[in-house]
mmCIF file as gemmi writes it, N, C-alpha and C atoms, coordinates in Angstrom:
data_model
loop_
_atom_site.group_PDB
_atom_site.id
_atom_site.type_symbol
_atom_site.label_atom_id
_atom_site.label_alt_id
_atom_site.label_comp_id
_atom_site.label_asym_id
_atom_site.label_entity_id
_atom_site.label_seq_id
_atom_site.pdbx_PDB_ins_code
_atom_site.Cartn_x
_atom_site.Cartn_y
_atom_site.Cartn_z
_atom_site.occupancy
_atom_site.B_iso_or_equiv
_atom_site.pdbx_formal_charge
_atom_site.auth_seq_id
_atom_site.auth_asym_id
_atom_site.pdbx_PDB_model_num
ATOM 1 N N . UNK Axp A 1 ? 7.331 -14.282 2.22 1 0 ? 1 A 1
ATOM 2 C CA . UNK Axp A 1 ? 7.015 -13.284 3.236 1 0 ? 1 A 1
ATOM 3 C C . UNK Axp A 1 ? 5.508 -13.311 3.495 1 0 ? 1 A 1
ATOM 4 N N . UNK Axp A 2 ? 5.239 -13.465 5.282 1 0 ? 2 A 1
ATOM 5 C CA . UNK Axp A 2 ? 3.651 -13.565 4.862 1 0 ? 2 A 1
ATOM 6 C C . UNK Axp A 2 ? 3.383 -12.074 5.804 1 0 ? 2 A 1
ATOM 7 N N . UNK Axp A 3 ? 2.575 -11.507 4.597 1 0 ? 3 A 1
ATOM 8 C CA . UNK Axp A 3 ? 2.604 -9.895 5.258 1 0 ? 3 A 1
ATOM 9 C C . UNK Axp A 3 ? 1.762 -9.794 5.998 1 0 ? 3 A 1
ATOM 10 N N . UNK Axp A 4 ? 0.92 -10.771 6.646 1 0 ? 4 A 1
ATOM 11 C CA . UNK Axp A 4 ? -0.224 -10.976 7.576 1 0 ? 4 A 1
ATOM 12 C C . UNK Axp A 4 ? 0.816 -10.604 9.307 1 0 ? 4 A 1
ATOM 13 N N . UNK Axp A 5 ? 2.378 -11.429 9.416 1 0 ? 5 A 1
ATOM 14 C CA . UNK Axp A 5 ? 2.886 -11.419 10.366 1 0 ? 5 A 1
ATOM 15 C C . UNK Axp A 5 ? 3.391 -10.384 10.65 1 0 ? 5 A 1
ATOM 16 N N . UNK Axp A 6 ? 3.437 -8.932 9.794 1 0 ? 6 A 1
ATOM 17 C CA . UNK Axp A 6 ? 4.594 -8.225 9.984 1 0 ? 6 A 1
ATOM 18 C C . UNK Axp A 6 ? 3.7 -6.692 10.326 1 0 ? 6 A 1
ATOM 19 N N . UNK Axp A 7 ? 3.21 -6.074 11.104 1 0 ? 7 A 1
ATOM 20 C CA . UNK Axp A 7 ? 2.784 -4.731 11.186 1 0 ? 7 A 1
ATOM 21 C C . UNK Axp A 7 ? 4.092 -3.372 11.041 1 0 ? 7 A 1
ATOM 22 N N . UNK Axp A 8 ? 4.768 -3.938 11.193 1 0 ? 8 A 1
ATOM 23 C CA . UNK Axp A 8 ? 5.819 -3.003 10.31 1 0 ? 8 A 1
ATOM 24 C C . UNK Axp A 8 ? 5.398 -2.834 8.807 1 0 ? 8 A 1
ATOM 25 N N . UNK Axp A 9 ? 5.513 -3.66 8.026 1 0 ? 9 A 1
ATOM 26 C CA . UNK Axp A 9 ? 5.026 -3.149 6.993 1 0 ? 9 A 1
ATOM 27 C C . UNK Axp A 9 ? 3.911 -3.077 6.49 1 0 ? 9 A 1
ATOM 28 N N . UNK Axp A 10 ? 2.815 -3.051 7.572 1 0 ? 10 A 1
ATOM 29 C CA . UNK Axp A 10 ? 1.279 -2.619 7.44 1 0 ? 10 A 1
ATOM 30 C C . UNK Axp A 10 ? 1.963 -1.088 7.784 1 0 ? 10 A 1
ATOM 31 N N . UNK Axp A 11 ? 2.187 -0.493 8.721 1 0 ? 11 A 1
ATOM 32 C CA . UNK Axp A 11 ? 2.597 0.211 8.638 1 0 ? 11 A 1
ATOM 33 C C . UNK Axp A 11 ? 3.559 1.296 7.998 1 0 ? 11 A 1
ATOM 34 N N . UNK Axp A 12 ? 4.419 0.976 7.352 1 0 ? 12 A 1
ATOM 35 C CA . UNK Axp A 12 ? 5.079 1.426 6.278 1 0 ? 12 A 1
ATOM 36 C C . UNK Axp A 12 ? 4.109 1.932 5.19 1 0 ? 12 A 1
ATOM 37 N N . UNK Axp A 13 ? 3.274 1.254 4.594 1 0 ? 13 A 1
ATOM 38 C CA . UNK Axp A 13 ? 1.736 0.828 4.035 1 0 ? 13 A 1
ATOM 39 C C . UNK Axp A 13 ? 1.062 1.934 3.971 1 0 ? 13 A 1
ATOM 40 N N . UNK Axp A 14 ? 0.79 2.048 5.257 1 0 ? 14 A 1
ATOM 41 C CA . UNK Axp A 14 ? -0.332 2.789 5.288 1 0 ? 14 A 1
ATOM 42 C C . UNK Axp A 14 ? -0.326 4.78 5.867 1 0 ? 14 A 1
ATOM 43 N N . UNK Axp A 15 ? 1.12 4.42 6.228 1 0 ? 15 A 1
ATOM 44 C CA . UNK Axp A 15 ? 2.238 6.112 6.08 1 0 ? 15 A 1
ATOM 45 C C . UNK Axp A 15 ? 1.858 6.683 5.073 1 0 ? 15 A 1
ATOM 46 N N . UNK Axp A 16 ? 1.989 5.583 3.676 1 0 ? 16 A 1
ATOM 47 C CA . UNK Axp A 16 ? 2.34 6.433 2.211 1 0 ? 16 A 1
ATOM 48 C C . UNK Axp A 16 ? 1.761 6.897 1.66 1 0 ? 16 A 1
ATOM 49 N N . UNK Axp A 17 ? 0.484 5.538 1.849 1 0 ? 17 A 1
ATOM 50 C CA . UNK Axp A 17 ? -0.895 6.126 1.643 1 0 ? 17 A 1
ATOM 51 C C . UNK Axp A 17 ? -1.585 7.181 2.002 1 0 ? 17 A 1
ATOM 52 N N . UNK Axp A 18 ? -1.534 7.555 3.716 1 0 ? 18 A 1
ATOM 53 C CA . UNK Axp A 18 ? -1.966 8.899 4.108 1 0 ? 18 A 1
ATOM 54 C C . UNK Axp A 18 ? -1.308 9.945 3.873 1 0 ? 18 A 1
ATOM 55 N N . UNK Axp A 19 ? -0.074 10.156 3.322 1 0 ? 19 A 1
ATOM 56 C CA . UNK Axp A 19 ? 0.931 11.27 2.786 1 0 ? 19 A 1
ATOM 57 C C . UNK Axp A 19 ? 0.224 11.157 1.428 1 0 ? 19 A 1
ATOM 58 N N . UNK Axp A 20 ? 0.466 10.426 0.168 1 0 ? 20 A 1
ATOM 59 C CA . UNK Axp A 20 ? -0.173 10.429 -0.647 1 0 ? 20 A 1
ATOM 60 C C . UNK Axp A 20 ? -1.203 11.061 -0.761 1 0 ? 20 A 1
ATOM 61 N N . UNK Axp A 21 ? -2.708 10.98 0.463 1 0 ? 21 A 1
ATOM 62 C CA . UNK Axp A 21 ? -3.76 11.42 0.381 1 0 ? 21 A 1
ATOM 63 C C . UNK Axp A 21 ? -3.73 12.811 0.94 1 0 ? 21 A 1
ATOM 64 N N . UNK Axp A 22 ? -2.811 13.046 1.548 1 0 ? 22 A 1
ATOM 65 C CA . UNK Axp A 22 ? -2.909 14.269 2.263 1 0 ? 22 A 1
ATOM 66 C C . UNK Axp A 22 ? -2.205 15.241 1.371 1 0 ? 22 A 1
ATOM 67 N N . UNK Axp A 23 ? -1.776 14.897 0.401 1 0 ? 23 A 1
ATOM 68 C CA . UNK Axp A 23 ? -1.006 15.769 -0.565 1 0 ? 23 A 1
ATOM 69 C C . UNK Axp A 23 ? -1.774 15.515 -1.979 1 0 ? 23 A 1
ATOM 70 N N . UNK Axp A 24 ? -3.246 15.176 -1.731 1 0 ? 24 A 1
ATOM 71 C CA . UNK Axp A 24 ? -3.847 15.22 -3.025 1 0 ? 24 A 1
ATOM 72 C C . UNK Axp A 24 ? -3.607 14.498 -3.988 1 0 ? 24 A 1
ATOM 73 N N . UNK Axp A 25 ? -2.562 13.389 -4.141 1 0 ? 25 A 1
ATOM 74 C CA . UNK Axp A 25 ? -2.034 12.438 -5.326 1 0 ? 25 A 1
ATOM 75 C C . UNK Axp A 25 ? -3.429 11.408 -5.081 1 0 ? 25 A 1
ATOM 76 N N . UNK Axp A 26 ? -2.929 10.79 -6.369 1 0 ? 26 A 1
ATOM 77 C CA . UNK Axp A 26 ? -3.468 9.344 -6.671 1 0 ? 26 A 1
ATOM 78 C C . UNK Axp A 26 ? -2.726 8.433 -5.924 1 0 ? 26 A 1
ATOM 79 N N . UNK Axp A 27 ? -3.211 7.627 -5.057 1 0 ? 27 A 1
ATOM 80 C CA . UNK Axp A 27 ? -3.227 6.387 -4.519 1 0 ? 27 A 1
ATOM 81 C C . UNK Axp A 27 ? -2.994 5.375 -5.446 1 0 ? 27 A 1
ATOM 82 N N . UNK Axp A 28 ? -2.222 4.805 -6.159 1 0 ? 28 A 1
ATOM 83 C CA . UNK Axp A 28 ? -1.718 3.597 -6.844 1 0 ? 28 A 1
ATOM 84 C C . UNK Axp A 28 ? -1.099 2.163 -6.412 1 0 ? 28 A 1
ATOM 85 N N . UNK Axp A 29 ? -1.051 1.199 -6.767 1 0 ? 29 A 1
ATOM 86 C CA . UNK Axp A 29 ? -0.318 0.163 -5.939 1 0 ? 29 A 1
ATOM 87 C C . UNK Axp A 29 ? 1.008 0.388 -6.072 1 0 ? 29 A 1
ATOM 88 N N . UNK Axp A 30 ? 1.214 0.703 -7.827 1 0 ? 30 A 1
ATOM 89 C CA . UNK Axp A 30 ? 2.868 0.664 -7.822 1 0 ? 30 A 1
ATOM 90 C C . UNK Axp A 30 ? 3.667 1.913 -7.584 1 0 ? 30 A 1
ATOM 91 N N . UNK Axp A 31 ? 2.764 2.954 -7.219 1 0 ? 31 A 1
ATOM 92 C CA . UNK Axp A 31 ? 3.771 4.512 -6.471 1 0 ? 31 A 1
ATOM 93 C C . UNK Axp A 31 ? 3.905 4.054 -5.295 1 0 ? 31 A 1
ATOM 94 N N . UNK Axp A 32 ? 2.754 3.448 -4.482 1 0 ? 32 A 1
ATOM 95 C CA . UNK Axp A 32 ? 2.735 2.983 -3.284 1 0 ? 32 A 1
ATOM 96 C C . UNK Axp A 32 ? 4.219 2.062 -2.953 1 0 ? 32 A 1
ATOM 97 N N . UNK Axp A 33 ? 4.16 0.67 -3.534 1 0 ? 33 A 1
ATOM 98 C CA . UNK Axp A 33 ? 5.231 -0.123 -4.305 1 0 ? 33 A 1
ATOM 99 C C . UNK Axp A 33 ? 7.039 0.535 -4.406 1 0 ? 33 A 1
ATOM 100 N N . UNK Axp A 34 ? 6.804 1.671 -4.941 1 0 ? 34 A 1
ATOM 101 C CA . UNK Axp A 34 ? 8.122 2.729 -5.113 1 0 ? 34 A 1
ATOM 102 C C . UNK Axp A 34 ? 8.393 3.568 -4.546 1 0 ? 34 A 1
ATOM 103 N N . UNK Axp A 35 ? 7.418 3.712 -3.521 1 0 ? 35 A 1
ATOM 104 C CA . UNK Axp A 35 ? 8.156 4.76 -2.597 1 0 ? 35 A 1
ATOM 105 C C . UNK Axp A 35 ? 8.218 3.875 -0.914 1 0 ? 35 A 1
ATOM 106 N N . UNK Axp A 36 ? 7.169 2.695 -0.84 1 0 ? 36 A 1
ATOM 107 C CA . UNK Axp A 36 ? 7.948 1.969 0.041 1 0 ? 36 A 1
ATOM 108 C C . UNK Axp A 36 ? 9.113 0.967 -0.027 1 0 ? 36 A 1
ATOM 109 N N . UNK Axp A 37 ? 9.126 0.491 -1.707 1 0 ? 37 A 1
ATOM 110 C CA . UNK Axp A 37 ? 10.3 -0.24 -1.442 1 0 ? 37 A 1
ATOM 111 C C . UNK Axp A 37 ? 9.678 -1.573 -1.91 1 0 ? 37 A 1
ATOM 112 N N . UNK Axp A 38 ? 8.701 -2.358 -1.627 1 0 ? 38 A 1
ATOM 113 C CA . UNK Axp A 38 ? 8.269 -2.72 -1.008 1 0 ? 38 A 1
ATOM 114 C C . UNK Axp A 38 ? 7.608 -3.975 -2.47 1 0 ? 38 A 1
ATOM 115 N N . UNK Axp A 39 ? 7.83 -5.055 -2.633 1 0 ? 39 A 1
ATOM 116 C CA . UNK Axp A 39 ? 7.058 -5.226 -3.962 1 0 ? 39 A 1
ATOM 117 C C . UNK Axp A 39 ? 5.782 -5.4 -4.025 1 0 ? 39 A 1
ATOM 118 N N . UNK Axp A 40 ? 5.521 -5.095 -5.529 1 0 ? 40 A 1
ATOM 119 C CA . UNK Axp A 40 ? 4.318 -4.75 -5.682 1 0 ? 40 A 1
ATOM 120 C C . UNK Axp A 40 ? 2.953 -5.982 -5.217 1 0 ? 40 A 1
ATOM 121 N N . UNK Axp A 41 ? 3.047 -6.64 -5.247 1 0 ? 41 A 1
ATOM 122 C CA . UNK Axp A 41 ? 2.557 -8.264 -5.116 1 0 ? 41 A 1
ATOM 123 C C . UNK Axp A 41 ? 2.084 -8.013 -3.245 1 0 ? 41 A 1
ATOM 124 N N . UNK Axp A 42 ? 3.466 -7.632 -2.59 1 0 ? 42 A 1
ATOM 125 C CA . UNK Axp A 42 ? 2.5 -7.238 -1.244 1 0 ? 42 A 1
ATOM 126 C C . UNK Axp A 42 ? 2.314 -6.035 -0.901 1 0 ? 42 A 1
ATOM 127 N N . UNK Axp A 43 ? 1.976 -4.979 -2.112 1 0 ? 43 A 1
ATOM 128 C CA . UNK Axp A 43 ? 1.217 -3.916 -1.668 1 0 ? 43 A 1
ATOM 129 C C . UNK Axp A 43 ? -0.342 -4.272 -2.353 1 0 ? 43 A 1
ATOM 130 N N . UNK Axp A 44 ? -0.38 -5.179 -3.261 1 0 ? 44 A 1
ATOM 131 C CA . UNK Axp A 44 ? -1.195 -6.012 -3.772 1 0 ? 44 A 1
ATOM 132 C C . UNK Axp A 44 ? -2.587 -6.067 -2.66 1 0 ? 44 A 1
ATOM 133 N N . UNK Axp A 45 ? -1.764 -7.01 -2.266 1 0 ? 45 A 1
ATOM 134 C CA . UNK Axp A 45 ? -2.159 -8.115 -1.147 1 0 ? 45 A 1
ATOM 135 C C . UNK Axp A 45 ? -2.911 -7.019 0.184 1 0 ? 45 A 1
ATOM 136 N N . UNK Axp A 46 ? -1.962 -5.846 0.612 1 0 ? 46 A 1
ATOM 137 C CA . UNK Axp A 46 ? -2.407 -4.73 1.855 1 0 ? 46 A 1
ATOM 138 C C . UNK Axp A 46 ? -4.044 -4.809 1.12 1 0 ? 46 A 1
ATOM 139 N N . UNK Axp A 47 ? -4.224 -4 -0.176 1 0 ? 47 A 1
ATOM 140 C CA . UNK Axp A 47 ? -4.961 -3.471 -0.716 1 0 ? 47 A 1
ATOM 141 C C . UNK Axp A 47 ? -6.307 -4.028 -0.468 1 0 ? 47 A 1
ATOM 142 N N . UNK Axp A 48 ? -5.984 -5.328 -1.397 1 0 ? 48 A 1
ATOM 143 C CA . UNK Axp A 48 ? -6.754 -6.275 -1.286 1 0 ? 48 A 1
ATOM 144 C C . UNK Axp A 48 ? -7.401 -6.511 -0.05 1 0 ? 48 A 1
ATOM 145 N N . UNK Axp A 49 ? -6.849 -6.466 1.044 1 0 ? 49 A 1
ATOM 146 C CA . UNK Axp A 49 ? -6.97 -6.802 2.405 1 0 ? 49 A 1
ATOM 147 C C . UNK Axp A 49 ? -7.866 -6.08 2.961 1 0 ? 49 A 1
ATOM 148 N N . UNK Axp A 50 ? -7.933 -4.917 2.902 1 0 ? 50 A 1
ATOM 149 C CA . UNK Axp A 50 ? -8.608 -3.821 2.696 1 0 ? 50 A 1
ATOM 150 C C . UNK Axp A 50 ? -9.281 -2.897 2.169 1 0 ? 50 A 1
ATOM 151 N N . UNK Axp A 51 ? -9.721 -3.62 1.419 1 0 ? 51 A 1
ATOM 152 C CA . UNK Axp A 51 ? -10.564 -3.129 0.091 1 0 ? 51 A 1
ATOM 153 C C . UNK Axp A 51 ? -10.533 -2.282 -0.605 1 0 ? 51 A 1
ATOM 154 N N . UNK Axp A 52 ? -9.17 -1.849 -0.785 1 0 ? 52 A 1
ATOM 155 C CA . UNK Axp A 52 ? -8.861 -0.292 -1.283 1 0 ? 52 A 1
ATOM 156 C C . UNK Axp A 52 ? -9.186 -0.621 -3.049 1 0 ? 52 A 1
ATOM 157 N N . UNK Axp A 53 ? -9.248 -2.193 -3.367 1 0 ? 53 A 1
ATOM 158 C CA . UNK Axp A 53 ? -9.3 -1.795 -4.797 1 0 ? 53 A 1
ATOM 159 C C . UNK Axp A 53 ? -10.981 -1.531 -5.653 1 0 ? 53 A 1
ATOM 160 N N . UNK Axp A 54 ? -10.469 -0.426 -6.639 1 0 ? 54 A 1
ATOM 161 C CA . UNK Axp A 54 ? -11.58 -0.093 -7.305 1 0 ? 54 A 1
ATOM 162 C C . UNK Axp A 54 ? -11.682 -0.81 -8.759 1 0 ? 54 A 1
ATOM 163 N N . UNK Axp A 55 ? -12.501 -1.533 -9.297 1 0 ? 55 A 1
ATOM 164 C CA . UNK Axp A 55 ? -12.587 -2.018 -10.518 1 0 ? 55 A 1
ATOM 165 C C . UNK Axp A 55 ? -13.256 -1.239 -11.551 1 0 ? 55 A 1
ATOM 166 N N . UNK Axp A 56 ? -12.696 -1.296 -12.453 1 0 ? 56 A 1
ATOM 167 C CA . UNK Axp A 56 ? -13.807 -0.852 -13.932 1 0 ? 56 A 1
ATOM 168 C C . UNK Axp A 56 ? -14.568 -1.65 -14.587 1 0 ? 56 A 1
């Protein structure tokens, strides 16, 4: 699946995330991952894409 072709599930994506944020949770890959469905590898990849990840 190359998730570059599909704005459906950029979209799906980025729903969960703003519900997530708008309800005060933590932003995670794999809640993200479980509540779209969606595996984790290309919620990975959104993230990545977008620099959502934070390192320690």
């Amino acid at each position: 699946m190359n998730i570059n072709e599909s704005n459906e599930i950029y979209g799906r994506i980025t729903r969960v995330i703003n519900e997530l944020k708008m309800s005060r949770q933590s932003v995670t890959i794999f809640k993200v991952s479980e509540l779209t469905g969606l595996e984790p590898f290309v919620v990975f990849q959104y993230f990545y894409e977008k620099g959502l990840l934070r390192g320690k």
